[in-house]
Backbone as CSV, one residue per row, in Angstrom:
resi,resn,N_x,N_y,N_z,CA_x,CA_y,CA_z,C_x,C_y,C_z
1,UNK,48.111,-28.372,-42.254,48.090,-29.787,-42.597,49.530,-30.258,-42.795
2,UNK,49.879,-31.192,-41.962,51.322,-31.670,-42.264,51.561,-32.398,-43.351
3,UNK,53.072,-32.659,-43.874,53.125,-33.226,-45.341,52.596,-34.491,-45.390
4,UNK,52.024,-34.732,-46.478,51.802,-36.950,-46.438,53.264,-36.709,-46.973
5,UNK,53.086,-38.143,-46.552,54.500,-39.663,-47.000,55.000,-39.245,-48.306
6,UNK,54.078,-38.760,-49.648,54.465,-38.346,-51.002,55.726,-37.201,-50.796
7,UNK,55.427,-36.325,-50.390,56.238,-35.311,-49.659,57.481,-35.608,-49.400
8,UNK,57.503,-36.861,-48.511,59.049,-37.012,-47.734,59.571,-38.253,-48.491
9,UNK,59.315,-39.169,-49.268,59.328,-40.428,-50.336,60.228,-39.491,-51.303
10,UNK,59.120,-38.608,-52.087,59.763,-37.333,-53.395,59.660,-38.360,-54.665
11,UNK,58.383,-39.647,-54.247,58.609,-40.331,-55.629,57.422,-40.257,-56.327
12,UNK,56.174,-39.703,-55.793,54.936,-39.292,-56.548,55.657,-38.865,-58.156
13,UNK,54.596,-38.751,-59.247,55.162,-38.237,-60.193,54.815,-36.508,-60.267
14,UNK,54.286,-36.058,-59.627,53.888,-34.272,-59.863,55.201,-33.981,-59.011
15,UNK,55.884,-34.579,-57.861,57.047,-33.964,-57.037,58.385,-34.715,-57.971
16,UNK,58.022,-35.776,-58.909,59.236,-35.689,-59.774,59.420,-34.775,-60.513
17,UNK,58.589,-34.528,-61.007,58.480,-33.544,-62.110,59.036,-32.458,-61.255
18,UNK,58.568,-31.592,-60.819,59.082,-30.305,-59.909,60.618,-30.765,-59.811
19,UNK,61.151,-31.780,-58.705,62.432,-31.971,-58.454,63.253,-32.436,-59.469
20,UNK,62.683,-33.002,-60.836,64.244,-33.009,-61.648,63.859,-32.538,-62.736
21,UNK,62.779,-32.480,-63.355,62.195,-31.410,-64.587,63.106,-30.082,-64.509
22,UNK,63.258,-29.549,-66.000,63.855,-27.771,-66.467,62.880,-26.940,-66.103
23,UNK,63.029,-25.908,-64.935,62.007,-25.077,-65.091,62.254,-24.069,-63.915
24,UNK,61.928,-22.948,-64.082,62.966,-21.833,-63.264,63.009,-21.773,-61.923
25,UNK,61.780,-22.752,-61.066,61.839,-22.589,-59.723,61.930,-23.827,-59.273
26,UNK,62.774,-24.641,-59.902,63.273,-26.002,-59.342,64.212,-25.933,-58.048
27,UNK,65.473,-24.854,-58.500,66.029,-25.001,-56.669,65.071,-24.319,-55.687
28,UNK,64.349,-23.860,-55.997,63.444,-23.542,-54.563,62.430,-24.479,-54.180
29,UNK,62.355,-25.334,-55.405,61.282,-26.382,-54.833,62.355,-27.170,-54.303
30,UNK,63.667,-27.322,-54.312,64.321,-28.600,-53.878,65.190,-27.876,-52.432
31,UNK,64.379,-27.051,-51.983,64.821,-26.153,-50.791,63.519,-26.660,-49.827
32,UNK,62.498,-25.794,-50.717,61.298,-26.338,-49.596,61.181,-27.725,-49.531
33,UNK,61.410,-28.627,-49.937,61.315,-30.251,-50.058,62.435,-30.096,-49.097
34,UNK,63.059,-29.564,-48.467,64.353,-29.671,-47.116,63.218,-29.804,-46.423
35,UNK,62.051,-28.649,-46.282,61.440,-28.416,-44.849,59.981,-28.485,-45.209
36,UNK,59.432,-29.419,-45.556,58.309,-30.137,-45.829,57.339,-30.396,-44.683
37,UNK,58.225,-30.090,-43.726,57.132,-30.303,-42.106,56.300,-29.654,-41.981
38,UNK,56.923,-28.277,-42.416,56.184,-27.083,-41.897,54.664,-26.798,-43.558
39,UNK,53.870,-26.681,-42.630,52.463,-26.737,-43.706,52.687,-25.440,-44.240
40,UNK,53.128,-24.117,-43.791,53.671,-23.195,-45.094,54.088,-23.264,-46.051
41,UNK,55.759,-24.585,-45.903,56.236,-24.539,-47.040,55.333,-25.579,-48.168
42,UNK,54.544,-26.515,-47.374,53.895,-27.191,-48.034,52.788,-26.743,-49.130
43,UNK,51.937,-25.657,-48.653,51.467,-24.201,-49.375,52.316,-24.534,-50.946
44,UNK,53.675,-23.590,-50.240,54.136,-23.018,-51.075,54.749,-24.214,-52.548
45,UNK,55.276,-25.489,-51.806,55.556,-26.249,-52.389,54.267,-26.926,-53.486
46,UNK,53.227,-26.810,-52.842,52.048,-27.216,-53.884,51.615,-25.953,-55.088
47,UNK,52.097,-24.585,-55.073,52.125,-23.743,-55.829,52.750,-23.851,-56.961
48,UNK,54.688,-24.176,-56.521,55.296,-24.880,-57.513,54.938,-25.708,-58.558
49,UNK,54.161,-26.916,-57.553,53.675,-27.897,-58.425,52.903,-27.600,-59.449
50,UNK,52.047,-26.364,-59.120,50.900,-25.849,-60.446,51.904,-24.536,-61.032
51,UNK,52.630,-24.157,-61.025,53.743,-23.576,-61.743,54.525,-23.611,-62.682
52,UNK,55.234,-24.979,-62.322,55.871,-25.635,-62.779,55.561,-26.601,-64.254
53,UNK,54.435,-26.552,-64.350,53.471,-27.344,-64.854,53.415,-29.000,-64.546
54,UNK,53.685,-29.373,-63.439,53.821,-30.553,-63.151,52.499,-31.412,-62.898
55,UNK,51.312,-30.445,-61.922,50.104,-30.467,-62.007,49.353,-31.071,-63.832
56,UNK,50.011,-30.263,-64.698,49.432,-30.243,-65.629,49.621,-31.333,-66.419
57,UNK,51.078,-31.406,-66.183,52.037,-33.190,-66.883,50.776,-34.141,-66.289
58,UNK,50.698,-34.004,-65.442,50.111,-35.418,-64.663,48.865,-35.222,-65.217
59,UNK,48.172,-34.558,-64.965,46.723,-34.532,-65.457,47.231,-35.371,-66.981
60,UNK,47.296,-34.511,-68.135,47.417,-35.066,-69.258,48.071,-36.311,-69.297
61,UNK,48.846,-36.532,-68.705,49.299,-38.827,-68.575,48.226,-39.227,-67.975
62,UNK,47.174,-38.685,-66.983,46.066,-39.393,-66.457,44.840,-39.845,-67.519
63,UNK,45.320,-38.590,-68.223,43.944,-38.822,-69.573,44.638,-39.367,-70.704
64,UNK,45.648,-39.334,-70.612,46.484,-40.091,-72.019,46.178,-41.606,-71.808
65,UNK,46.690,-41.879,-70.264,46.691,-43.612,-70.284,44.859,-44.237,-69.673
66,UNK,43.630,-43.096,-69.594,42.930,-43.520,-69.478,41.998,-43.920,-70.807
67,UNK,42.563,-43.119,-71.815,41.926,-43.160,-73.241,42.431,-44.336,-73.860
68,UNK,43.916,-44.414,-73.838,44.420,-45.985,-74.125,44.186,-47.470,-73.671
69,UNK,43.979,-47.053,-72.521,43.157,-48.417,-71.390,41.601,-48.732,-72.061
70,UNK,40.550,-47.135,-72.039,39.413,-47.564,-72.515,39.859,-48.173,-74.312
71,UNK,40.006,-47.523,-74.598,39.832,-48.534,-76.183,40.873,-49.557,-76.162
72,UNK,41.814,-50.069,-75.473,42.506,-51.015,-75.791,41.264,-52.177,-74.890
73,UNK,40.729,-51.854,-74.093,39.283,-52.902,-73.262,38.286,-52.690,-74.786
74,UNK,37.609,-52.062,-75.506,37.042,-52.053,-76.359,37.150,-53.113,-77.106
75,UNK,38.349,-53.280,-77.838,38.909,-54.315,-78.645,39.147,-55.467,-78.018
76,UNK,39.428,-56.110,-77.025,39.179,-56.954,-76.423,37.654,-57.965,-75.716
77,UNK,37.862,-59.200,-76.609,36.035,-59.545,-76.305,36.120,-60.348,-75.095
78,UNK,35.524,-59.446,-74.367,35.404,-59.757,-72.575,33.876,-59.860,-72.946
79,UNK,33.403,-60.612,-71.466,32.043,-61.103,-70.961,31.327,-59.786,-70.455
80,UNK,32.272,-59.338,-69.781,31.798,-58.015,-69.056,32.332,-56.687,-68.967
81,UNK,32.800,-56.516,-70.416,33.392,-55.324,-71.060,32.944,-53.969,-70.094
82,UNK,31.448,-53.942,-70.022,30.814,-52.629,-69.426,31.307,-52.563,-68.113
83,UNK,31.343,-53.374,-67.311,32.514,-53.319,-66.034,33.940,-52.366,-65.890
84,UNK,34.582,-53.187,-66.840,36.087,-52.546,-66.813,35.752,-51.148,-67.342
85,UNK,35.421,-51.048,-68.683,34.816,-49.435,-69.084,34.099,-48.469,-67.605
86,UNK,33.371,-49.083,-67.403,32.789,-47.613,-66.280,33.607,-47.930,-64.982
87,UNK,34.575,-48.966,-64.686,35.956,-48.766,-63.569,36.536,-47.614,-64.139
88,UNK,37.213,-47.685,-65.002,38.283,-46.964,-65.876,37.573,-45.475,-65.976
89,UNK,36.245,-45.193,-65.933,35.537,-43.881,-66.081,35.357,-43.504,-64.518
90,UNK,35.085,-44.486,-63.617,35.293,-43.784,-61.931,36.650,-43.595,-61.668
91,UNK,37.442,-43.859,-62.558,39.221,-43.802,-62.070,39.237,-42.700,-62.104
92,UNK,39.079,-41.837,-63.506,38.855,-41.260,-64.608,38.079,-39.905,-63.688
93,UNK,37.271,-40.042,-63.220,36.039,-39.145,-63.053,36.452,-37.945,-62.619
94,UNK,37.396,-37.860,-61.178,38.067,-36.282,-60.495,38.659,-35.716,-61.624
95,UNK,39.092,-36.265,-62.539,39.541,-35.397,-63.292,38.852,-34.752,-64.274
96,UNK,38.062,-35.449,-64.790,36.660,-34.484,-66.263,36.113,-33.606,-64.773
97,UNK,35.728,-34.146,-63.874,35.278,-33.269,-63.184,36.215,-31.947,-63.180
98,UNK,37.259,-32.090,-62.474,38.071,-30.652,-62.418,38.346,-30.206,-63.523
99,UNK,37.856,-30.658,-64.934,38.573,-30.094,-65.991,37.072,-29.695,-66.509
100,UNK,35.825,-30.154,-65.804,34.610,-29.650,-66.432,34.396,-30.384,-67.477
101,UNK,35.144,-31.544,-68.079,34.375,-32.485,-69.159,34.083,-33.548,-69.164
102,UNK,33.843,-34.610,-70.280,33.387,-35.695,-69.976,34.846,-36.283,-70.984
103,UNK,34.688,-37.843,-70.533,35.360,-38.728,-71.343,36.097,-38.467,-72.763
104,UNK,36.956,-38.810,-73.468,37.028,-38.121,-74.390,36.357,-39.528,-75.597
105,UNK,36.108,-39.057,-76.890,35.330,-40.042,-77.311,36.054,-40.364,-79.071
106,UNK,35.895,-41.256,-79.869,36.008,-41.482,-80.832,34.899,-40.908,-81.800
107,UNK,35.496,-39.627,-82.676,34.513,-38.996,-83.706,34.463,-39.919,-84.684
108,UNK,33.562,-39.669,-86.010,33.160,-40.960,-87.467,34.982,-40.118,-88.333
109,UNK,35.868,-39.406,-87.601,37.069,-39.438,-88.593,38.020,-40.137,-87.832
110,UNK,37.470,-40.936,-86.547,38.785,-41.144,-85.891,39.531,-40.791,-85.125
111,UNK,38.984,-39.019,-84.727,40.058,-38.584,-84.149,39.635,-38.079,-82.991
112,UNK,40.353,-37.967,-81.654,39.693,-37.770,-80.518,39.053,-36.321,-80.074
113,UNK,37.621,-36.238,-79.228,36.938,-35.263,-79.107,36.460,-35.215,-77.800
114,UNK,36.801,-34.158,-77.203,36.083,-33.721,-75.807,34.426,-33.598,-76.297
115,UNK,33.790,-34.718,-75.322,32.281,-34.385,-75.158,31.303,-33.719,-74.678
116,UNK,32.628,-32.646,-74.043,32.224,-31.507,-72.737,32.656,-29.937,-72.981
């Protein structure tokens, strides 16, 4: 599979992370990002990415700013609140999926809880 556009751009945030993030296999990711054509290094370059923990950065900002979006729509008195809420949960969804949970939710102390 040849590289997408993210690849040769280098402005996605999981290939920022890799290319200017501290972390021990940064010049080799900024080697294979030379030769991005070739679907080996691309392999190898997506390994980095889950290495590196860059994979992991992103996940957690995906669920950080989806938990802030849902309750900041909560507090807001919209007509059709349940709309924006279950958008924000199909945004949302590949990821509880790959992580195996659901939404995260407001417990009676306040404090946030995987429902999965």
């Amino acid at each position: 599979v040849p590289a997408a556009a993210d690849w040769k751009k280098g402005n996605s945030l999981p290939i920022l992370f890799a290319s200017k993030g501290n972390h021990p296999q940064k010049e080799q990711f900024l080697i294979l990002q030379t030769k991005i054509d070739d679907p080996q290094i691309v392999k190898e370059a997506q390994k980095i990415l889950f290495s590196c923990g860059a994979i992991s950065y992103c996940t957690h900002q995906a669920i950080h700013h989806y938990e802030k979006a849902s309750a900041m729509t909560k507090k807001i008195d919209l007509i059709n609140q349940t709309s924006i809420i279950n958008l924000l949960d199909e945004i949302n969804s590949p990821i509880h999926h790959l992580l195996n949970t659901e939404p995260n939710i407001k417990s009676p102390n306040n404090q946030l809880q995987s429902t999965g």
